[in-house]
N, C-alpha and C positions, 0 to 999 in steps of 0.2 A: 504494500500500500504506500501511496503519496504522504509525503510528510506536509505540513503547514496546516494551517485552520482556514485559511482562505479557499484553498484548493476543495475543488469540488471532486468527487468521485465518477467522474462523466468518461474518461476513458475505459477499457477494460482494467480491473483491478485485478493485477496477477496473485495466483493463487498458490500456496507450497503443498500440493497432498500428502509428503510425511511430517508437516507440522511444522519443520525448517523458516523461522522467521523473515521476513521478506524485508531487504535493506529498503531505508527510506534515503534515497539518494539527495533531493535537495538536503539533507542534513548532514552528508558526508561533508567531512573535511579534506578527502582528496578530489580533483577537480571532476569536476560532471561532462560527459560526455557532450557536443551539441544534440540542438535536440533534431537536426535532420543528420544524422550520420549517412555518409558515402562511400562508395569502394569497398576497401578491407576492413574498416572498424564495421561498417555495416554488418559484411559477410561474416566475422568475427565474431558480432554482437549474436546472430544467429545461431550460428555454432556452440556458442556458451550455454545460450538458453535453451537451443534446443538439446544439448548435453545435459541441464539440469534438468528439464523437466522429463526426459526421459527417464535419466537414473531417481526422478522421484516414484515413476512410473512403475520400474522393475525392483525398488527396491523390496516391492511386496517377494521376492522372489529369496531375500535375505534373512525377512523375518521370519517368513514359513521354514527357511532351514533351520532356525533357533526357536521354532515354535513349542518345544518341549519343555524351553526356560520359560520362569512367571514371568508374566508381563513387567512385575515392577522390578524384579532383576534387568532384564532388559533395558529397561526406564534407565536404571543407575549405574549401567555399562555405561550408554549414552553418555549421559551428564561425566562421568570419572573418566572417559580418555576422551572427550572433547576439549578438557579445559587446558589441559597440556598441550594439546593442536593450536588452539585460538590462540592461546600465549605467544606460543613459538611464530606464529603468522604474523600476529601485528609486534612483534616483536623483529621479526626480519624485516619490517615494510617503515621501523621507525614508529608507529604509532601508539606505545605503551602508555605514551604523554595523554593520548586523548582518551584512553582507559581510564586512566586516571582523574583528571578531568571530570567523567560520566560519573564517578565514584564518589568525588565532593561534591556533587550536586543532590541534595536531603530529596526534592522532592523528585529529580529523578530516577533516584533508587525506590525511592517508594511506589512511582509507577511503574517500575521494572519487577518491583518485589510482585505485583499484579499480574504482570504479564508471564513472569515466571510461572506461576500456576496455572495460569489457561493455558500456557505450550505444554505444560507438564503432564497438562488433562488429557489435552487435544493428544498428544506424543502416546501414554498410555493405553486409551481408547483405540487408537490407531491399531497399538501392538495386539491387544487385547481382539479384533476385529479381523484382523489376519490370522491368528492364533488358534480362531474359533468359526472358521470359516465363513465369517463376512464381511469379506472383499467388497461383494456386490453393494452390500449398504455404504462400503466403506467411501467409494466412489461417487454412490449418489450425495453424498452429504458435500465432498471435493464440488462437485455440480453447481451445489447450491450456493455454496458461499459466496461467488461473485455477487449474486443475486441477494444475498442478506448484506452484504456491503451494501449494495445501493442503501435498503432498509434503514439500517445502522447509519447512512450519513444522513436520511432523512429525521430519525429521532432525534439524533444527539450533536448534528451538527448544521441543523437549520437548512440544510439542502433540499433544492425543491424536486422531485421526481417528475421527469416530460411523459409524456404520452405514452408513450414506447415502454419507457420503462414500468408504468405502473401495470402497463400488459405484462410483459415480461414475471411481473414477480406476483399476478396473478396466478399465473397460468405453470408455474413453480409453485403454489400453494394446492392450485387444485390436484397437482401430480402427489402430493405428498398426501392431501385427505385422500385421494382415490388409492393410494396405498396400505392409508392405515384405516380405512373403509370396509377394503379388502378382506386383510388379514384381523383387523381387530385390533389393531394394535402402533401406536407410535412406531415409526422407525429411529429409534431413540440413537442407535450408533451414530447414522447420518446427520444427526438434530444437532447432537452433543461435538461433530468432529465442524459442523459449518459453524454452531454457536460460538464454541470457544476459539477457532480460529478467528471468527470475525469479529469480536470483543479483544484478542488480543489485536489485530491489526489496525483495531479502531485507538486501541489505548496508545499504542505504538506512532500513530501520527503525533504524539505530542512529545515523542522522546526526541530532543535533540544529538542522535546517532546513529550511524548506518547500522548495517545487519551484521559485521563480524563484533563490533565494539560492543554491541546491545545483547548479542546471543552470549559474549565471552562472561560479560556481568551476570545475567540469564543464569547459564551454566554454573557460574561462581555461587549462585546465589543460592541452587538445589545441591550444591556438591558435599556439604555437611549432612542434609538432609538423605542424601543417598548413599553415601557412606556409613551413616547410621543404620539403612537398612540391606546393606553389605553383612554388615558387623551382625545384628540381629540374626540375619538368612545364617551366616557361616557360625553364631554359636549355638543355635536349633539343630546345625545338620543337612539344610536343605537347600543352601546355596550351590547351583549348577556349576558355577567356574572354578576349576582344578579339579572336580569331580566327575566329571561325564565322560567327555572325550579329548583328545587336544583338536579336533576338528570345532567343537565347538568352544572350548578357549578363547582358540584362534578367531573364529566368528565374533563372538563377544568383545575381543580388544578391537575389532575391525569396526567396531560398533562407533568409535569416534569420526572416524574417516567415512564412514556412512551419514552422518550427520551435518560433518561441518564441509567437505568435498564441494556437492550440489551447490550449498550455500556462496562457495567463495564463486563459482562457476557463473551462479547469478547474480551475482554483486558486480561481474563484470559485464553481464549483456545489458543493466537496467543501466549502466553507463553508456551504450553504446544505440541502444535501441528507443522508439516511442516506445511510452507504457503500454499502447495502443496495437504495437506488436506483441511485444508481450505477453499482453493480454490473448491473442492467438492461438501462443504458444502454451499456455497453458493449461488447454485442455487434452495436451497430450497426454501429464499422468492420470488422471481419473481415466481417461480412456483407455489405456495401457493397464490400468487395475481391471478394469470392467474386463477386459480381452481376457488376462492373465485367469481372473475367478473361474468367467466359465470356461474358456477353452482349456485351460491348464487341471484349474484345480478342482476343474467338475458341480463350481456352486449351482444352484438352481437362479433358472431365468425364468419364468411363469410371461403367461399371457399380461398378468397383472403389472411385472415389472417393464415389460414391453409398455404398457401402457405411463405406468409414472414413467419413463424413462423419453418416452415419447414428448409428455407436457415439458419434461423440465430441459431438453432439447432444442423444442421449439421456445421456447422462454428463453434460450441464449442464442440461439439465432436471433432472434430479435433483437436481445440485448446487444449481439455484437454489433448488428449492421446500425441499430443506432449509433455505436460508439464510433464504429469505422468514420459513418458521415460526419458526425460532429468534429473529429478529429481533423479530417482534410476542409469542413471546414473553419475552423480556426489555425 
């Protein structure tokens, strides 16, 4: 998501499907890309994004090989070899300073201290969702959340919604009753993976930081709290790492570089690229999840999911080609 208060949410809002926080580039301290890039940064900017959102796409393919670890083990792999990656990165790029920085500022941290739990939620639920064979919801919820950004800047941040869009996030509402109409019952993974991604990326426009400086603090921030329940898991007996396999070991340290990888990938195409591209690109992973469920891992498609799948589809076509025109033109 766009950083500033001014800024309206009118372009495509890109989306992270494994919970991976999205740099808010006007607040980077290294310089911003123009905003019509040419030639090779263009071709570049591509490359990167469509690299990130790909491998957010397949990572469902990493989780299901650790799918035997608890999700919150998982959880606090993440957070324990990320923060030693982030370090070492802005530490090689000169950047420590503006870590620091982000650190004396009280009421930054406190909105970070926020943000940390809805990535923490969102991150879990994810694990938890591939773990348990719901890919398919996993996705639809990835769908949605452009679509509750709009929502989200009309509540809380006085934006008015055009024409289009209040189509759009109809017609994404009635996919979702006609689901839980259906079956009986909320799609609560999907609810909980768009809510808290887009609560976090709504709080996230007010942090004055890109996305490696704001995830390193993030990470720093649940890194006691996961090591705590390290410490717990390993004096019960029923901590997976050093215990299973060294294939999943190995998996589990990998856990950092799954996490912050993608992340730096995209911190360099949203330099490079419109948001508006981006925005595009972004529905590679959810679709890449959706592919991977049923054709791989054999989840159930129903007529019924054909049909929500269908509304909330057409609710982003709409939503994009609005965005496309508004984009060319301003």
């Amino acid at each position: 998501m766009r950083a500033g208060d001014s800024e309206s949410i009118e372009p495509i809002d890109p989306i992270v499907p494994s919970g991976a926080p999205v740099p808010v580039p006007e607040a980077c301290d290294a310089p911003v890309a123009p905003p019509l890039p040419a030639g090779s940064e263009a071709r570049a900017g591509v490359l990167y994004g469509a690299a990130a959102y790909l491998f957010w796409g397949v990572s469902v393919v990493y989780f299901k090989a650790i799918s035997s670890v608890p999700p919150l083990e998982i959880l606090a792999h993440r957070i324990l070899w990320s923060v030693p990656l982030l370090l070492a990165w802005l530490a090689a790029r000169g950047r420590l300073g503006d870590l620091r920085a982000v650190l004396r500022a009280r009421r930054t941290v406190g909105i970070l201290l926020v943000t940390t739990t809805l990535i923490a939620v969102n991150w879990l639920v994810f694990i938890y969702a591939v773990a348990t064979g719901h890919v398919v919801q996993a996705s639809l919820g990835y769908y949605i959340n452009p679509l509750l950004n709009v929502v989200l800047g009309m509540l809380f941040l006085g934006e008015r919604l055009r024409r289009m869009q209040w189509v759009s996030v109809f017609l994404a509402a009635a996919g979702v009753a006609y689901l839980a109409a259906s079956f009986g019952s909320l799609p609560f993974i999907s609810l909980i993976l768009a809510g808290s991604f887009g609560l976090y990326g709504l709080l996230r426009k007010t942090v004055p930081a890109d996305g490696p400086v704001a995830l390193t603090v993030e990470t720093g921030l649940l890194l006691p709290v996961m090591l705590v329940v390290l410490a717990v898991q390993a004096g019960r007996g029923t901590m997976a790492f050093l215990h299973v396999s060294r294939t999943i070991d190995l998996l589990l340290v990998l856990a950092g570089v799954i996490t912050t990888m993608p992340l730096l990938w995209f911190t360099n195409a949203v330099r490079r690229l419109r948001l508006a591209t981006i925005g595009f690109l972004q529905y590679l992973s959810p679709s890449l999840q959706l592919l991977l469920a049923v054709v791989v891992y054999r989840e159930p498609f129903t007529r019924t999911h054909l049909v929500t799948f269908g509304f909330i589809w057409a609710a982003l076509a709409l939503y994009s080609f609005d965005a496309l025109r508004r984009s060319r033109q301003g």
